[in-house]
Structures are given as structure tokens and as C-alpha cells.
C-alpha positions as CSV (number, residue, x, y, z in Angstrom):
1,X,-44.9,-87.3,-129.5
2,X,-47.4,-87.1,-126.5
3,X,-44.8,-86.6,-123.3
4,X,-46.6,-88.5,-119.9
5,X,-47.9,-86.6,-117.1
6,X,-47.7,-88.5,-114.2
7,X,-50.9,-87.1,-112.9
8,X,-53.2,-88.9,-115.4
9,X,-53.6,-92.6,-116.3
10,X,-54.3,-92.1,-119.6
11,X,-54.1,-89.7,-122.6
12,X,-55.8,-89.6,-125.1
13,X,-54.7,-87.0,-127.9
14,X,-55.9,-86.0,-131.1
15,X,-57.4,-89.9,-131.4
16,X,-59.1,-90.3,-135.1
17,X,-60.3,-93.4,-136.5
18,X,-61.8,-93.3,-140.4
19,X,-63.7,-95.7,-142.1
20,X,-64.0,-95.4,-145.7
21,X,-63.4,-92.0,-145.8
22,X,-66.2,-91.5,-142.3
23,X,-64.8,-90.3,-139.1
24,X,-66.1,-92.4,-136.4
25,X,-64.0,-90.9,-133.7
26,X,-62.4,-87.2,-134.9
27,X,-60.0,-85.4,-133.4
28,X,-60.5,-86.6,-129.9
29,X,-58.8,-86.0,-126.5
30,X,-59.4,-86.6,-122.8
31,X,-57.0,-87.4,-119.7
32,X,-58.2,-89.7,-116.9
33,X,-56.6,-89.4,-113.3
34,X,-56.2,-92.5,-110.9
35,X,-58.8,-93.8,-108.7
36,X,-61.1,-91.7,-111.5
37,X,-64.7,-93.2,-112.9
38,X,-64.9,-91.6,-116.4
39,X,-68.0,-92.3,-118.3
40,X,-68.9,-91.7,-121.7
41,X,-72.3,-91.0,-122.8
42,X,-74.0,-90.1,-126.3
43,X,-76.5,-90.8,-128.8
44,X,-75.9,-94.1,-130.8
45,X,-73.5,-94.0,-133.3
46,X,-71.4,-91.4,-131.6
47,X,-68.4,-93.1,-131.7
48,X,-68.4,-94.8,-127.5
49,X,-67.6,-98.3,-128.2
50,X,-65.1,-97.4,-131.5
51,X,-63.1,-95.6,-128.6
52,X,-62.4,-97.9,-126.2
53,X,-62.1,-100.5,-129.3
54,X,-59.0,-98.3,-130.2
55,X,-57.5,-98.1,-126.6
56,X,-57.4,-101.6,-126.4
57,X,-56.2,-102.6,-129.7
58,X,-58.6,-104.2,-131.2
59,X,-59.6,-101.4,-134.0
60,X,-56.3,-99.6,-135.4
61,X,-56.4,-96.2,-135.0
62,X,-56.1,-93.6,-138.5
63,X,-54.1,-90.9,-136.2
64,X,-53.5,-89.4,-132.7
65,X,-51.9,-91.1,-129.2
66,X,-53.6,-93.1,-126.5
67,X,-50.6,-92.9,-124.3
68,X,-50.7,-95.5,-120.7
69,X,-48.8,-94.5,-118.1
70,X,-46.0,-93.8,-120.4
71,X,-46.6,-96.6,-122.8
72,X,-48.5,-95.8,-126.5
73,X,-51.0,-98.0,-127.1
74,X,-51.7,-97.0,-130.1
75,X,-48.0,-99.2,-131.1
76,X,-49.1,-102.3,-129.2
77,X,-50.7,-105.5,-129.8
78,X,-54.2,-106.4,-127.9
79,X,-52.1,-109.0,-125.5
80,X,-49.5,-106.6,-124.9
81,X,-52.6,-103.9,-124.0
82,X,-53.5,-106.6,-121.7
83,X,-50.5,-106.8,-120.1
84,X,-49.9,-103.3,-119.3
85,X,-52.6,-103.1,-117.0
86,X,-55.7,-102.4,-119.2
87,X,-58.9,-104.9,-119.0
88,X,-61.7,-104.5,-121.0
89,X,-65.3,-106.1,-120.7
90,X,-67.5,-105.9,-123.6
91,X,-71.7,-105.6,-123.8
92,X,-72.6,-109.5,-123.4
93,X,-71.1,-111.5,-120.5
94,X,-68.3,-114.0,-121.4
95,X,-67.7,-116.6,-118.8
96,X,-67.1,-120.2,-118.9
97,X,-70.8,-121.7,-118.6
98,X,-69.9,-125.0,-117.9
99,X,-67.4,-124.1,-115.2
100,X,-67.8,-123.2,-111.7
101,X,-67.7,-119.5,-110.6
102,X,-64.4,-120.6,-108.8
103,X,-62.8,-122.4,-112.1
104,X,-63.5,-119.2,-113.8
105,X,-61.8,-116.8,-111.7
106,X,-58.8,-120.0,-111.6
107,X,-58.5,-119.5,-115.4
108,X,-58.5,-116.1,-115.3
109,X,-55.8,-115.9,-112.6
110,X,-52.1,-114.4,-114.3
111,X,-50.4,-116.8,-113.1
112,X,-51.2,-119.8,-114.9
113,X,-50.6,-117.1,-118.9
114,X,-49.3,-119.3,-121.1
115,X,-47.7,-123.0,-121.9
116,X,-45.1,-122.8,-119.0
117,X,-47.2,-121.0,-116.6
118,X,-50.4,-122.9,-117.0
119,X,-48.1,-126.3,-116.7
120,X,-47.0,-125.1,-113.2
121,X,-49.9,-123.6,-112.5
122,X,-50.8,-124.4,-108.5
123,X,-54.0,-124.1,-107.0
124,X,-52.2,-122.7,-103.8
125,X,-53.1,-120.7,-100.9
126,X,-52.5,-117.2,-102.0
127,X,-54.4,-118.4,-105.4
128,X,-57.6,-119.5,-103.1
129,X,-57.2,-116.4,-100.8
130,X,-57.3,-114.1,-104.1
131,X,-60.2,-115.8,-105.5
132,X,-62.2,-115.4,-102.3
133,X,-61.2,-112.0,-102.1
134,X,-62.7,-111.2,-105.6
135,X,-66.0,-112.9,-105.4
136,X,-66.9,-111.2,-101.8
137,X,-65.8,-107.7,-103.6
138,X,-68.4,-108.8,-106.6
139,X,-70.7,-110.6,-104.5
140,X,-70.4,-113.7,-105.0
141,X,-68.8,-115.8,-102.4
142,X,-72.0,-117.7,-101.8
143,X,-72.0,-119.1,-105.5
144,X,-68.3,-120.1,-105.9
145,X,-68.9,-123.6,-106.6
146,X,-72.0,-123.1,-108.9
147,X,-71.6,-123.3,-112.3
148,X,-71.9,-120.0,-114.2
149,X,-75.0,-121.5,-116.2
150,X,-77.3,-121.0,-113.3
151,X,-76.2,-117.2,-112.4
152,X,-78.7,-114.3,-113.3
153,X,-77.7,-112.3,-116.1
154,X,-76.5,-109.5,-113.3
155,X,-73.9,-112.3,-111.9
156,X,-72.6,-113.3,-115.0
157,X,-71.3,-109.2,-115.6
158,X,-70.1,-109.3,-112.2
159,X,-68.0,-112.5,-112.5
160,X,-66.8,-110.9,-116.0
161,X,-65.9,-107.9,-113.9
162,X,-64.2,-110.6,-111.5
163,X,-62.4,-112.4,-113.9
164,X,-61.0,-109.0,-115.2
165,X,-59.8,-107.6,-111.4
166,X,-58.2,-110.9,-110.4
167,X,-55.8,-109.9,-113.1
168,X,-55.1,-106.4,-111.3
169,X,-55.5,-104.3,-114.5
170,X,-54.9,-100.3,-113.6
171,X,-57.4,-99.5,-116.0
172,X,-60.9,-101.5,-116.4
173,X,-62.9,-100.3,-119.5
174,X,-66.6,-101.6,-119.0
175,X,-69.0,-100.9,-122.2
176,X,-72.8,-101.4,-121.0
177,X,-72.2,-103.4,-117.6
178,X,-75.7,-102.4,-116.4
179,X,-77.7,-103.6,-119.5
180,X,-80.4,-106.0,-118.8
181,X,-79.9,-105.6,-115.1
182,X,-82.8,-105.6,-112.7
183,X,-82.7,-102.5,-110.7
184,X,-81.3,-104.2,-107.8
185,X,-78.6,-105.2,-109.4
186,X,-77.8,-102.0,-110.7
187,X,-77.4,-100.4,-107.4
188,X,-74.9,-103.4,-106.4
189,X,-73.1,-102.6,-109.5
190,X,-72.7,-98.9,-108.7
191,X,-71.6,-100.1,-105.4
192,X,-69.3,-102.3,-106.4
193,X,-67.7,-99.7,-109.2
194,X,-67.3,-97.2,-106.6
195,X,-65.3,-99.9,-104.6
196,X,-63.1,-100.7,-107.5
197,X,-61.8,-96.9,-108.4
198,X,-60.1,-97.3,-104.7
199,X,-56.8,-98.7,-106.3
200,X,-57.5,-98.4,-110.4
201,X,-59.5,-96.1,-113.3
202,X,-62.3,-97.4,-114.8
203,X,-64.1,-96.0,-117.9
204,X,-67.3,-97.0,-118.7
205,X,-70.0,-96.7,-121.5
206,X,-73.7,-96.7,-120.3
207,X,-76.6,-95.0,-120.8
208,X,-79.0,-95.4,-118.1
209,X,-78.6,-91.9,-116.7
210,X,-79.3,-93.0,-112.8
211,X,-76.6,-95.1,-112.6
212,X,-73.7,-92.7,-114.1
213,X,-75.1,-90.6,-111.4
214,X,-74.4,-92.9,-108.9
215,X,-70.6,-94.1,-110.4
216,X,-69.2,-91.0,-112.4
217,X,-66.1,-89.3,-111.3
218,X,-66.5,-87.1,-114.6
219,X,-68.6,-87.3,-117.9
220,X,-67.3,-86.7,-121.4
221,X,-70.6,-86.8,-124.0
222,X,-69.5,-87.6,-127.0
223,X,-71.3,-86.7,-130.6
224,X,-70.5,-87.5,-134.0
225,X,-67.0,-89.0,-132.5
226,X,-65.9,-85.6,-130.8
227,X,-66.4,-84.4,-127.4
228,X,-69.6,-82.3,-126.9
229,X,-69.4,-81.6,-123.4
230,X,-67.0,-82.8,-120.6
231,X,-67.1,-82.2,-116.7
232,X,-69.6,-83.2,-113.3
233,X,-72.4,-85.2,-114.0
234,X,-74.8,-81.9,-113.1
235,X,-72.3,-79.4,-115.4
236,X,-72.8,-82.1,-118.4
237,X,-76.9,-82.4,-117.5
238,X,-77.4,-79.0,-117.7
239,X,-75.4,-78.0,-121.0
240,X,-78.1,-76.9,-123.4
241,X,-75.9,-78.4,-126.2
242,X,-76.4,-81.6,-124.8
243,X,-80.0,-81.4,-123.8
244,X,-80.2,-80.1,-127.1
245,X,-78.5,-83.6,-128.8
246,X,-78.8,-85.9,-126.5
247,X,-81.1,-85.8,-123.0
248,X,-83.6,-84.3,-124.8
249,X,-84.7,-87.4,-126.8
């Protein structure tokens, strides 16, 4: 039985996950501190998404302990993930086309969770004052009443990330947010990452090696589902078993 240590978020011990007899992720551990941008890196097929499909429930895990701030995961349902504090964003955006960028942060506001609270559900002042707050931290104040339809494909992840920090998770998990970004975008979204990890965690998935620069609290490079190489962003760069596996392609 993993024991918590208050100093990390997360643990993640001896995490395996088989699929017919292949070990996607094997044998795996890492520990993530608050206020901490952890990014995971590797070649395809090393196992990245599979993890933070097992933190969050949604793939069920053949052995080990992803243990949240005291609470394993590894025993809970995907809602009840949710409710502990951990919000996960997949590759492709998933927002409400037909709704405003204000009705989609609405419906994503805790408050109005199920039959009861969405039948009292108010459209009050500290609801408003939240919602503002979130689309000025992912820049978007200016688009709250246009429909999500007409925002560039760099909007639409940020409202994603939106709808996901209205709820106040402790611990975002964002696979690819960058993908498909222009590079203007990407440098709002390192800015706006590096705003976030002021009051939560945040482990992301990416590959474009410029922006982990710019976001990355600490690197773990993953490879055939185990860790490869864990530390800075320059200690990672310049281990020759990941040029070897990984940079050098």
C-alpha cells in the first residue's frame, strides 16, 4: 500500500497496464509536486497517452498505485477521478459548437452537476464573475458571446482548458494542447500554462520540443512504457540514451 507524502500531488508507483499479454506501460513510477509542470515526451507508441488514460480512469490498470493526494485512483470511477480534483483534456477540442463561449464555461461550471444542482442552477453574480475571470486568464474575454463555431482551432483548446479550470481541478492533465496551433498561439499557450501551475499541477503530453522548453517544470521521457530519462529539460536533451531513442530522429 503506497503511504502519501504530502510533498507530492501525485504518485505514481509501479503502474503496469497489459494488453494481451503486451505491456504498454511497465513498471512505472514518478511523483509530481504542486505548482509543478511535468511533461512527458517519447517516441509514438511509448505508452504517453495509455498513462494518463490510467490516472483518470478511463483504462483499468493490470497492477501498481496512482495515489492523489491520499486517494488511489486506481479504486475509483472516472466521475469520482473528476471529483477529486483531476481534469483531463484529450488531443481534439470538445466544446459545445453551437453555444456561446460564455454558455460553455456556464455548463461547465460545478455548480449546476447533476439533476438537483442543474434545476437550481443560478446564473448569479459570483457565477458571471468566475466566468470572466477564466476567459481573460485563457484569452478570451473578447469572444464570450460568440459561438464556439467561429473560434480558431487555438481558441477552441483554450476554452477546453477553460471549461476544465472553472471546475478548480488540482491536477490538469493536457495530452497534445499545442497540436495544430499556429506559432502564436503556441506562445499564448505556454503563457497561459505557466499561469495555471500558480495554484495546481499540470501534466502534459507534447512533442513540439520549443514549447516543453518554454512550460516544463521537469521531463520524464518515456520508452517502450518505462521511464528512459527523468529530470530539467537540458539534463533530459542531453542524455545520449535519449538522443539515441528519441531526439535523434
Amino acid at each position: 500500500m503506497t503511504i502519501h507524502n504530502p510533498n507530492f500531488v501525485l504518485m505514481v508507483e509501479d503502474l503496469t497496464v497489459s494488453f494481451d499479454g503486451f505491456k504498454a506501460v511497465n513498471d512505472l513510477s514518478f511523483y509530481v509536486e504542486p505548482n509543478e509542470c511535468r511533461v512527458i515526451i517519447g517516441p509514438n507508441g511509448a505508452g504517453k497517452t495509455t498513462v494518463l488514460d490510467l490516472i483518470c480512469g478511463r483504462t483499468k490498470a493490470t497492477s501498481g498505485s496512482v495515489n492523489f493526494k491520499g486517494q488511489e485512483l486506481l479504486k475509483m470511477r472516472e466521475d469520482q477521478i473528476v471529483h477529486a480534483g483531476v481534469g483531463r483534456k484529450f488531443q481534439t477540442p470538445s466544446v459545445y459548437e453551437d453555444l456561446t463561449v460564455f454558455e460553455n464555461l456556464e455548463l461547465s461550471y460545478p455548480q449546476g452537476h447533476g439533476v438537483f444542482g442543474a434545476l437550481f442552477f443560478q446564473r448569479d453574480d459570483p457565477v458571471k464573475t468566475r466566468i470572466q475571470e477564466i476567459a481573460e486568464t485563457i484569452f478570451l474575454e473578447d469572444h464570450l458571446s460568440e459561438k464556439a463555431a467561429y473560434l480558431s482551432h487555438g481558441q477552441k483548446q483554450w476554452l477546453e482548458i477553460g471549461m476544465l479550470l472553472i471546475q478548480d481541478p488540482e491536477l490538469l492533465m493536457l495530452d497534445e494542447p499545442v497540436a495544430g496551433m499556429s506559432v502564436a498561439e503556441r506562445k499564448k499557450t505556454a503563457e497561459l500554462l505557466n499561469r495555471i501551475i500558480n495554484d495546481r499541477s499540470v501534466i502534459v503530453i507534447e512533442h513540439d520540443m520549443g514549447f516543453v522548453a518554454d512550460i516544463a517544470t521537469r521531463v520524464t521521457v518515456l520508452h517502450q512504457g518505462k521511464t528512459l530519462s527523468e529530470g530539467s529539460m537540458e539534463r533530459v536533451q542531453n542524455d545520449p540514451k535519449v538522443i539515441e531513442v528519441y531526439l535523434g530522429h
